[in-house]
Structures are given as structure tokens and as C-alpha cells.
C-alpha positions as CSV (number, residue, x, y, z in Angstrom):
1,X,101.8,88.9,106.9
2,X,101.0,88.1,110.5
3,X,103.4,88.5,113.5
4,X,104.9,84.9,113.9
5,X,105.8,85.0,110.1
6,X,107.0,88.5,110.1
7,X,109.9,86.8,112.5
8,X,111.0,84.4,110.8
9,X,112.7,87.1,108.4
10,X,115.6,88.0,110.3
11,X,115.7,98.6,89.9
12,X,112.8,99.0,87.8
13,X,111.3,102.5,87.3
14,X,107.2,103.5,87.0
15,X,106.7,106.2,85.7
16,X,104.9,109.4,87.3
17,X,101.1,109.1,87.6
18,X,99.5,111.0,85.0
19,X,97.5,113.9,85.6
20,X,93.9,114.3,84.1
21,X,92.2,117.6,83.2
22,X,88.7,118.2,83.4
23,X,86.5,119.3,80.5
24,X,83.2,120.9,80.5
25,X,80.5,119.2,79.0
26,X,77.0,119.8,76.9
27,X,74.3,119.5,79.2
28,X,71.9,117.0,77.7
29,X,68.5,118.6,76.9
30,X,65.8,118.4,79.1
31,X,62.8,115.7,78.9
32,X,60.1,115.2,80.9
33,X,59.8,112.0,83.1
34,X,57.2,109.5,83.4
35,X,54.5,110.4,85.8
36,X,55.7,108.3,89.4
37,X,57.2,109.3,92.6
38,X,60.4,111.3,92.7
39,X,63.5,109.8,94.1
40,X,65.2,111.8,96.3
41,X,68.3,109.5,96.5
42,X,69.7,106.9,94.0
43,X,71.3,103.8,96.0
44,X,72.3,100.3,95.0
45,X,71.6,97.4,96.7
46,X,73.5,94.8,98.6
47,X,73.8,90.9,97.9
48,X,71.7,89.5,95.0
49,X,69.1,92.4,94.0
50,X,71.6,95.0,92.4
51,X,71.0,98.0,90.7
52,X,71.1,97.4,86.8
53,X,73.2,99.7,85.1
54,X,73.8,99.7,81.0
55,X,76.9,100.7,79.8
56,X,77.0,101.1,75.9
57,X,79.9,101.2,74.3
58,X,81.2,105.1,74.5
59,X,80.2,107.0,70.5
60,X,83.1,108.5,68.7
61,X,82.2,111.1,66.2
62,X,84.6,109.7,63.7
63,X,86.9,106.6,64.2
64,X,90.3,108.2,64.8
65,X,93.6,106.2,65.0
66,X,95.6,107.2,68.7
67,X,98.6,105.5,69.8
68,X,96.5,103.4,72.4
69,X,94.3,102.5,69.5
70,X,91.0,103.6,67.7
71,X,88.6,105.8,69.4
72,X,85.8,103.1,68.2
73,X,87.7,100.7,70.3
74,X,88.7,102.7,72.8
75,X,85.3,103.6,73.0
76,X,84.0,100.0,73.8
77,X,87.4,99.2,75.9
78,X,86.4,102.3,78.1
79,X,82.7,101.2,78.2
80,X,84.0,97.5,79.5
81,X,86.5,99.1,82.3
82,X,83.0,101.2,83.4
83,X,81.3,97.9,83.9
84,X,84.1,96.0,85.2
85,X,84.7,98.9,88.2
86,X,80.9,99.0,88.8
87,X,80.2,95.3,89.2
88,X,83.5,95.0,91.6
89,X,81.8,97.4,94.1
90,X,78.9,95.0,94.9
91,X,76.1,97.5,94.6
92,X,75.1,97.3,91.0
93,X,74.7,95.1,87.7
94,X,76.5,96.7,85.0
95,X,74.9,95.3,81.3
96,X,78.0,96.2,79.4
97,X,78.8,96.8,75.3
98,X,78.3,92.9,75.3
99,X,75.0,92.7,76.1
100,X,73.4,96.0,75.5
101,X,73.4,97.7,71.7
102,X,75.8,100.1,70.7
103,X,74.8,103.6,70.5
104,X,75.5,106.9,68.4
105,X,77.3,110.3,68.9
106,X,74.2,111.5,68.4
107,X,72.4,109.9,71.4
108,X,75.5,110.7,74.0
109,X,73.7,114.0,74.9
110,X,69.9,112.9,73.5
111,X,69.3,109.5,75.2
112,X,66.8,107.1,73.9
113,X,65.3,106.6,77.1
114,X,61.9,105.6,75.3
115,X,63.9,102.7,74.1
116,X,65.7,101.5,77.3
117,X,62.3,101.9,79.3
118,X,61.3,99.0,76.9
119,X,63.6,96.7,76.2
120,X,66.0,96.1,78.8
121,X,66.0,96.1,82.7
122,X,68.3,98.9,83.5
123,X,67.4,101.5,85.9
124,X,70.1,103.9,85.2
125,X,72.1,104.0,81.9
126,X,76.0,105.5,81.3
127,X,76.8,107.0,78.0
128,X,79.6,108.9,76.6
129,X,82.0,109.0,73.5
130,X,85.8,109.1,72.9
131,X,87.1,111.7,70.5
132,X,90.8,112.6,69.6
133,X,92.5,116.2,68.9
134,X,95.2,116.9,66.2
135,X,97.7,117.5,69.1
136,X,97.0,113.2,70.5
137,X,95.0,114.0,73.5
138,X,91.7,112.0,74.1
139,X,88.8,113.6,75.6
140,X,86.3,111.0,77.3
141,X,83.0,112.4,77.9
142,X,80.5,110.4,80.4
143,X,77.0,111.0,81.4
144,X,74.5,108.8,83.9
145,X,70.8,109.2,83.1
146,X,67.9,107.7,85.7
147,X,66.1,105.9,83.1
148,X,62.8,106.5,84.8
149,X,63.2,109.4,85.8
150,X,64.7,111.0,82.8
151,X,66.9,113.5,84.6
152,X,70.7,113.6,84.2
153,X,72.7,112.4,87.2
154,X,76.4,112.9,86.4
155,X,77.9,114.9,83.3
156,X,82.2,114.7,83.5
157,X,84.8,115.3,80.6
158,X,88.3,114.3,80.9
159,X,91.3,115.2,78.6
160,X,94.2,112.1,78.9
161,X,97.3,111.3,76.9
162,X,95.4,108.2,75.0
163,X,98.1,106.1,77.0
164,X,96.1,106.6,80.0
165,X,92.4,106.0,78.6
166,X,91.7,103.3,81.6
167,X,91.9,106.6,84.2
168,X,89.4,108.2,82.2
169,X,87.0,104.7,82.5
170,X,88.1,104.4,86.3
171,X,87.2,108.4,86.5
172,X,84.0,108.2,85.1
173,X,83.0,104.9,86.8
174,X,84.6,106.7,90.4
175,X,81.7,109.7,89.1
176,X,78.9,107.5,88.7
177,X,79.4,105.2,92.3
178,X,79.6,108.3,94.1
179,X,76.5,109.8,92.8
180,X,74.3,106.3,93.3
181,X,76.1,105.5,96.5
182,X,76.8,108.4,98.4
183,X,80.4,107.0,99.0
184,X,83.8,108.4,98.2
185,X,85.3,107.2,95.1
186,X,88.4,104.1,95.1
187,X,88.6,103.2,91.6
188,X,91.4,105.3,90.3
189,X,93.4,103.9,92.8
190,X,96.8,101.9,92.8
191,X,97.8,99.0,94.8
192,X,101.3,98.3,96.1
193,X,101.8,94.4,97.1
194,X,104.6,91.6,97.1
195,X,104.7,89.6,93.8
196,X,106.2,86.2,95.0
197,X,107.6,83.4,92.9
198,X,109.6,80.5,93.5
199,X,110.0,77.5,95.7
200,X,108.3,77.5,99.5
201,X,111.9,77.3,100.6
202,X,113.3,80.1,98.4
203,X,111.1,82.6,97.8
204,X,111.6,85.6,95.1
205,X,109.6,88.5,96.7
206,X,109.7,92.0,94.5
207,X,107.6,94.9,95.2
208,X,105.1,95.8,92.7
209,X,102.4,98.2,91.6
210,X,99.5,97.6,89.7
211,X,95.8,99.4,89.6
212,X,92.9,98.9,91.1
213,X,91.7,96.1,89.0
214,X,95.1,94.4,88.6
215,X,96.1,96.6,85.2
216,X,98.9,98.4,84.4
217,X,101.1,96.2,86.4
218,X,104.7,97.1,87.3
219,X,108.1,95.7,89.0
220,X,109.6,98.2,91.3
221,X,112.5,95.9,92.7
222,X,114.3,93.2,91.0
223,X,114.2,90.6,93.4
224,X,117.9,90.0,94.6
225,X,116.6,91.3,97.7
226,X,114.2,90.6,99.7
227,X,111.3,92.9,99.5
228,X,108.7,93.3,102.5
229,X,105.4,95.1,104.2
230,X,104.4,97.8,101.3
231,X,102.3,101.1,102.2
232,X,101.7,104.2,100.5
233,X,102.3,107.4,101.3
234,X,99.5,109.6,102.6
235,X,99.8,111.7,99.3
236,X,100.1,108.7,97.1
237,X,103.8,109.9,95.7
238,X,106.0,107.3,97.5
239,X,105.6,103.7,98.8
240,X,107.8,102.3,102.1
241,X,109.2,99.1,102.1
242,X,111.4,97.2,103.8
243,X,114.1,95.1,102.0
244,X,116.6,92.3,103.2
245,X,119.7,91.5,101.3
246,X,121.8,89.3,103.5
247,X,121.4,89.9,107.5
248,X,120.9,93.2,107.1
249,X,117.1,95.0,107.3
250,X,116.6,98.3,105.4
251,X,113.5,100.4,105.5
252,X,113.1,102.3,102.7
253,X,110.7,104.9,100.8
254,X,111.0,104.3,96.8
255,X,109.2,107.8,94.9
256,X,106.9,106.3,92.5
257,X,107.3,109.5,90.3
258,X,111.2,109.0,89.9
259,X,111.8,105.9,90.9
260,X,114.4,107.1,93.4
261,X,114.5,105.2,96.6
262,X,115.8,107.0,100.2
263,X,117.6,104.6,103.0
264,X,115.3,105.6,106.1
265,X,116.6,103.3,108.4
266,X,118.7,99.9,108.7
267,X,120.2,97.3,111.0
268,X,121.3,94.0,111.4
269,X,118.0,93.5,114.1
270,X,114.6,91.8,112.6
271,X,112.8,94.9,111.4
272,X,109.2,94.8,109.8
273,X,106.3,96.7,109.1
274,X,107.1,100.0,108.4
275,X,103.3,102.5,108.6
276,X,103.1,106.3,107.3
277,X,102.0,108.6,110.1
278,X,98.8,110.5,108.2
279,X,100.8,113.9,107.7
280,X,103.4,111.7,105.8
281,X,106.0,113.2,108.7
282,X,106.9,110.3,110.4
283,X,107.3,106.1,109.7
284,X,106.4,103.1,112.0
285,X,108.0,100.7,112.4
286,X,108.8,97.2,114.5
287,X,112.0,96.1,115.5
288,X,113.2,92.8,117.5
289,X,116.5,93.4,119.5
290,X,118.1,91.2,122.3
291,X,114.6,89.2,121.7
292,X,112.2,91.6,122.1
293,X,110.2,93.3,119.9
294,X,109.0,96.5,119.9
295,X,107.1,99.8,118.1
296,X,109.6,103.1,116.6
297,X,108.5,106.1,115.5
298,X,111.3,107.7,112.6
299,X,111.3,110.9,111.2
300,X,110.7,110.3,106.5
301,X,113.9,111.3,106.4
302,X,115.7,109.0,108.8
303,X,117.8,109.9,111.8
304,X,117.5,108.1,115.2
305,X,114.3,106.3,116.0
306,X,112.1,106.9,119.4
307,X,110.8,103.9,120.4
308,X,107.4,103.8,121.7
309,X,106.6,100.6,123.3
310,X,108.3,99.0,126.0
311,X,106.6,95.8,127.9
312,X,108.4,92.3,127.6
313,X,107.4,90.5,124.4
314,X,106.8,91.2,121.4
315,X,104.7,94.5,120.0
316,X,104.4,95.1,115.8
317,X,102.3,96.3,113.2
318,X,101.6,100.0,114.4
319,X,98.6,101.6,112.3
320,X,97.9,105.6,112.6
321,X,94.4,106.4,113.2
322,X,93.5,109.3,110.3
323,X,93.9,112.2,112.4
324,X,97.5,111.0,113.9
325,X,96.7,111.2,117.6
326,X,96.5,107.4,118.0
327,X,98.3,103.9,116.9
328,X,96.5,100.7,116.9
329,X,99.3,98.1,117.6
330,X,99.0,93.7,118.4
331,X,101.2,92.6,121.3
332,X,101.5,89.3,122.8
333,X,102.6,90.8,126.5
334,X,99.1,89.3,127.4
335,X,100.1,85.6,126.5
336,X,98.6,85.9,123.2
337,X,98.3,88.6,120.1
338,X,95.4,90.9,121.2
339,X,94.7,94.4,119.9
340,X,96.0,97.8,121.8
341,X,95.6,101.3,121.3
342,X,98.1,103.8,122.3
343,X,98.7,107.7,121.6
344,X,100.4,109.0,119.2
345,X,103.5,109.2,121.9
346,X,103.0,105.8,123.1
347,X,101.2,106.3,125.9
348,X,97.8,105.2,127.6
349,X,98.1,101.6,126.2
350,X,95.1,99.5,126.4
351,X,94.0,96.1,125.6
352,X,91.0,96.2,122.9
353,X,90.3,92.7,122.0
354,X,88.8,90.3,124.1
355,X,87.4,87.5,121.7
356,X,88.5,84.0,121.5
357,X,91.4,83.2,119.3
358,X,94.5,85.9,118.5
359,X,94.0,89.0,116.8
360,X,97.1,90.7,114.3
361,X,98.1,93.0,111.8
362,X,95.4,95.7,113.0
363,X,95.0,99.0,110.4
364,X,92.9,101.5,111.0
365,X,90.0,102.5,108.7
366,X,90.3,105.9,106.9
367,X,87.0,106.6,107.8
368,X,88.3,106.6,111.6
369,X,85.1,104.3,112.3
370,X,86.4,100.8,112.6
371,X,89.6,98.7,112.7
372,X,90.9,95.8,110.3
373,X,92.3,92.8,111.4
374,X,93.0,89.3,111.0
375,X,91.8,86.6,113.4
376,X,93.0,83.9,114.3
377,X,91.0,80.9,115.8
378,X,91.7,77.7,113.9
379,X,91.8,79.5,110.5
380,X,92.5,82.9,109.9
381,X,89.8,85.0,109.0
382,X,89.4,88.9,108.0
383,X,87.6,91.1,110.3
384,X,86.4,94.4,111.7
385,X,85.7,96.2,114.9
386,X,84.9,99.5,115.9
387,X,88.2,101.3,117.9
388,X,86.4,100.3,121.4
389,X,86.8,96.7,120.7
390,X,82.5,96.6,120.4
391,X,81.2,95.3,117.5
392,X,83.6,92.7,116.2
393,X,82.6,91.5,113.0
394,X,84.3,88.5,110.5
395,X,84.3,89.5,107.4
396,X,86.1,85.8,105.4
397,X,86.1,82.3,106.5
398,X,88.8,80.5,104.7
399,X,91.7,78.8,105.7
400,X,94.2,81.9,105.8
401,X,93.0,85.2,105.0
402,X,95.7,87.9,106.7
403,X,97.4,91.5,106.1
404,X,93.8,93.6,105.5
405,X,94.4,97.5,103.6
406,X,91.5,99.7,103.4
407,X,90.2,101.0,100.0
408,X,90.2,104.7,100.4
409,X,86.9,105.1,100.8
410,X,87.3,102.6,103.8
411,X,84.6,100.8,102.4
412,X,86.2,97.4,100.8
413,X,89.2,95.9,102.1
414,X,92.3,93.6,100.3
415,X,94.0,91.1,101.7
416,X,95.9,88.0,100.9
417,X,94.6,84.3,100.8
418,X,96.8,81.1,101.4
419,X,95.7,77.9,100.2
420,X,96.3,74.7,102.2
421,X,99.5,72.2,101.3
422,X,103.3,72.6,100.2
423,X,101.9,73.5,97.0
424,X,99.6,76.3,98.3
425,X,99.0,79.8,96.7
426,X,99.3,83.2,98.0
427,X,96.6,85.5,96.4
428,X,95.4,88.7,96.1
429,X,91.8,89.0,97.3
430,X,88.5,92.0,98.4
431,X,85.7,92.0,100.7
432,X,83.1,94.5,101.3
433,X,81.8,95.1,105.3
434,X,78.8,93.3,104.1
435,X,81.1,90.1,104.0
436,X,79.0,89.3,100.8
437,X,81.4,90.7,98.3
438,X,84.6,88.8,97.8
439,X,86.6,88.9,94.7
440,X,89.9,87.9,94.1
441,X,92.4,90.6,92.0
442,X,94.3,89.1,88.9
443,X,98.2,89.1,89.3
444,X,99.8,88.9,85.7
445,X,101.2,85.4,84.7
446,X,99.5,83.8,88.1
447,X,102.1,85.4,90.1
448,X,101.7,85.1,93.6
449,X,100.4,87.9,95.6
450,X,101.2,89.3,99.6
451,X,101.0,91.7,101.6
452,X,98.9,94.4,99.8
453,X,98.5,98.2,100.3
454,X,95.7,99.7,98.6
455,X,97.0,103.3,97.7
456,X,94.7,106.9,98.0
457,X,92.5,108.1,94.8
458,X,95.1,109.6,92.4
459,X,95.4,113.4,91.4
């Protein structure tokens, strides 16, 4: 949400994320490759020549019924969720159980490469198999053979409650990007946003939680308050808010484990954006008083806030870099909303952004490398630039794209999208720092979507 609208605002339980356990894996046996040059690095490409990848459906040994199901379905739900997180990072072409044949248990560990060398495109090919225990657990098995080559890339087991069979599909598919890409994993990864509903004039705005890919969606607040500005804690257990009932602001942290929620902070003054320091220690936040606004810094478990800004006008949206000693913040005390960096303490403040147009809503990349923002110059766009101010590069070009949070690899960012008119959308959207990927994340029952947070890689 950018500044000017952050102004003009003056229990349902989730349940704790599931843990998975590793399990060790058969090697597959060893063939030899083709005769050609070695690889020494497997990467996919950007824009319209992507890697192709088949994804089979994942073998069971023997159909078993679970309480999520089958293990023959599970196996092909599991091989879809592999393809689906692989085609939404932009690098590759996943062929998934719909277009490639289906496979045995047999062949999990003993790939017909022979076979895919011949009849299909792929360059690399995932295979794996679902099988249950007498005590309900599933294990989900998942290889990644270079079909050229012949060699086996990645080899991971996991052991889930059959309730949580998509984190084994976002685990394996997390295994597989990182060994192609060389990037961190993001796929078993939450996202926190504001599910909105309702008239313009009367809005219904509930925090929510959902995965990566839009599944497993949940209500955390009810909606007779108003519910705000999102972000995850550094160690992904609790999400901070802020919620309006009446004139009165609250801040508050809500523990996604228990689904108790802790008061940090309140007042009758504007107050917005709350931002986790990266130790999890401390909260951001912005509040207007005697019309001006300005930067806090607030111990998690409340007490009295330090405030860290001080020039006339109006200074929000506070970002920690990832080592804590400095906060990327957008201030108008220039005329305009322009980009500043401060320490940790507040001071050294500095202008950063010089472009045309207004910059807002700045967060900083977890890589440490660049900073998100939006821009706004007619329309409002997404884009990047390194913590100099060099580089500045626009990443969307719609009519309001605002509110950018990193994926945790700091590779893709999410933001919202606003259509034109009084019967405009708010939705839920990703781009890539190519600028080439852009995908929009479902909301169940075409809710509206704002102000997301993409969380940290689960446990």
C-alpha cells in the first residue's frame, strides 16, 4: 500500500507448520552416458528457450488408501505440484503426468533414459514414488537424472503426515531448482497478505495465509476489524500486523503455531507499517502525530517506542537491510516520496533516489544486493535498485503495481495489482528481475488480494 493511501486509515486459528523428516534414499545404479562434452553446470534459461523438464507421475509400489487419498493419486497430484513450482520460476518447461507417460516402481531408481532420449524433448527428467507405512506416514522419494548425461543429479526422501503431501512436492521441486539453478530454494514458502471483500467504500480486510502457489489457504482474523501491512517474522513463527477497530491503531504479532496474538503497541495516532528487525528483536513502525509522520523502532514485546526520524513531513515504510545495521525508509521532506537510507539508530540519512517520478514502500532484498520499490510516474510500476541508488531498473508496467516482498531467495518479488475504474480489482501478482516472468497468484473464491509478505523457507 503506498504512503498517501496508508493515510487515509486513521479469530481464526492455523495450525503449526508441519515438520518434514528426511529419508535416505537408494542410489540409482550407475550407466554410462553418451559420448559428448561434460557439463560442468546445469542452468535454465531465461524468456522463451526453457529448460525442458519431465515430470512423470511419482510410482507407488502398491496403491495404498491414506487420509489425503491414494498413493497412485497422490503420486500424480505430487508429480503436478513439481511441475506447477518449476514452470512458476521462469527457468524451465516442466512436461508434467499429462503429457509425459506414466512410469513404474521399478524405473524410480533404473530410469529408461534410452527411452526419453528418443521420444520426448526433455533434458532432465524427475522421478520418484509415493508409498505409505502401517503407522499413516507417507514417504515421498524424488530423484533428477540429466537425460544426456545419464548421471543422477538430486536423490531426497521425505516422511510427511499424508495431510502435508504438497511440502513433500514443494520439497522436492525446492531440490531440483537449486541443483539446476544454483539459487536458494522459495517454494516451501508461505505468504501472508490482506484478503479484501466488499464495497470500495466499505471494505472487509482479514489477514490471511496461504502457500506459495495460493494452496492451503487460511483466515487468520475475522474481519470486524480492520487488518493492515502483513510481514513475517525472521524465523517464520509469527506474522505482525496492524489492525484498526474504531479510531484506535493496534500493532500486533499473531503466532502462526498457536494462533495467539500479543498487543505490541497501540494509539489513537495513524499508525502503519509495522517491519521485523532481522534478529526478530525489534519492530518498525510509522506513526503520524500532530501531522507529522514519522519512523519507531519497538522492542517484540512492546514497551515505549524510540523514534528514529525527525525532519518535517512525512517518513514510513522502514525496511531492515539483512544484517540489521541499516533501514531503507521513503520521506517526502524533499517535496516528493524519494528513497533514504539511515542506520540502524537513525542516523546518517541520505537521499537515494533521483529519478523522475516518486519512489515508496522501499524493502530491502534478502540477498543485501538491491532494493524493491514502487514508482510512481503516471502509473505505478515495480522496480529495483542497487542500495546506492545506481542501477534503477522497472521491473512491471501496468496501471498500479505497489507494496513489492521479496521471495526468500530474493530472486522473484510479489506485489499487488489494481485495475482501473470503481469496479477495479486488487490482485495478487510475481515478477522475476528479468521483468519477463509475471504471474498472477490465485486467491480462493476471487477474493481480493493486498499488501503481500512472502514468508522464509519453512523448517
Amino acid at each position: 500500500m503506498s504512503l498517501r493511501s496508508l493515510l487515509l486509515f486513521a479469530v481464526a486459528v492455523a495450525s503449526l507448520p508441519a515438520s518434514i523428516q528426511a529419508q535416505e534414499l537408494p542410489p540409482a545404479p550407475s550407466s554410462p552416458p553418451p559420448q559428448q562434452t561434460p557439463r560442468e553446470t546445469v542452468t535454465g534459461s531465461i524468456g522463451n528457450e526453457r529448460s525442458v523438464i519431465a515430470v512423470p507421475a511419482l510410482a507407488t509400489p502398491q496403491a495404498m488408501s491414506t487420509a489425503a487419498g491414494d498413493t497412485a493419486t497422490l503420486g500424480r497430484q505430487i508429480g503436478d505440484v513439481i511441475a506447477s513450482d518449476l514452470d512458476r520460476s521462469g527457468l524451465y518447461r516442466p512436461l508434467g503426468p499429462g503429457s509425459v507417460r506414466a512410469i513404474t516402481f521399478a524405473e524410480v531408481t533404473a530410469p529408461q533414459l534410452p527411452y526419453w532420449r528418443g521420444s520426448s524433448s526433455a533434458e532432465m527428467l524427475v522421478q520418484g514414488f509415493v508409498r505409505a507405512d502401517n503407522a499413516g506416514n507417507l514417504t515421498v522419494g524424488c530423484y533428477l537424472y540429466d537425460v544426456a548425461l545419464g548421471t543422477e543429479l538430486v536423490r531426497q526422501g521425505y516422511v510427511v503426515q499424508p495431510a502435508d503431501w504438497r511440502r513433500a512436492a514443494h520439497k522436492c521441486a525446492d531440490a531440483i531448482y537449486s541443483r539446476l539453478s544454483g539459487e536458494a530454494p522459495f517454494f516451501d514458502s508461505r505468504v501472508a497478505y490482506i484478503a479484501e471483500s466488499g464495497p470500495k467504500g466499505n471494505r472487509r480486510k482479514q489477514l490471511a495465509i496461504m502457500d506459495s502457489d495460493g494452496a492451503n489457504h487460511r483466515f487468520i482474523t475475522n474481519g470486524q476489524s480492520l487488518a493492515l501491512t502483513p510481514r513475517y517474522s525472521p524465523d517464520y513463527k509469527s506474522i505482525v500486523y496492524v489492525s484498526y477497530l474504531g479510531s484506535r491503531a493496534r500493532v500486533y504479532v499473531y503466532d502462526v503455531g498457536t494462533g495467539q496474538q500479543d498487543l505490541v503497541t497501540e494509539s489513537t495516532n495513524p499508525t502503519f507499517a509495522p517491519r521485523w528487525s532481522p534478529d526478530g528483536r525489534f519492530i518498525l513502525f510509522s506513526m503520524a502525530v500532530a501531522g507529522n509522520t514519522d519512523i519507531y523502532r519497538i522492542a517484540r514485546e512492546g514497551g515505549s517506542p524510540r523514534k528514529l526520524t525527525t525532519s518535517p513531513g512525512i517518513d514510513v515504510g522502514g525496511s531492515y537491510s539483512p544484517d540489521g545495521s541499516k533501514i531503507v525508509f521513503e520521506s517526502d521532506r524533499s517535496g516528493g516520496q524519494q528513497l533514504y537510507i539511515m542506520n540502524a539508530d537513525g542516523s546518517d540519512q541520505r537521499r537515494i533516489s533521483f529519478g523522475g517520478g516518486r519512489y515508496a514502500t522501499p524493502e530491502w532484498s534478502p540477498r543485501g544486493d538491491l532494493i524493491a520499490f514502487t514508482k510512481i510516474a503516471g502509473n505505478f510500476r515495480i522496480g529495483v535498485m542497487r542500495p546506492d541508488g545506481r542501477g534503477e531498473k522497472l521491473l512491471t508496467d501496468s496501471w498500479q503495481d505497489e507494496a513489492p516482498s521479496w521471495s526468500p531467495n530474493g530472486r522473484i518479488l510479489q506485489f499487488f495489482r489494481t485495475s482501473q475504474g470503481a469496479s477495479g480489482r486488487s490482485t495478487l501478482w510475481q515478477v522475476d528481475l528479468t521483468g519477463v516472468n509475471e504471474r498472477r497468484l490465485p486467491t480462493p473464491g476471487g477474493i481480493d488480494g493486498s499488501d503481500p509478505s512472502w514468508g522464509p523457507v519453512r523448517p
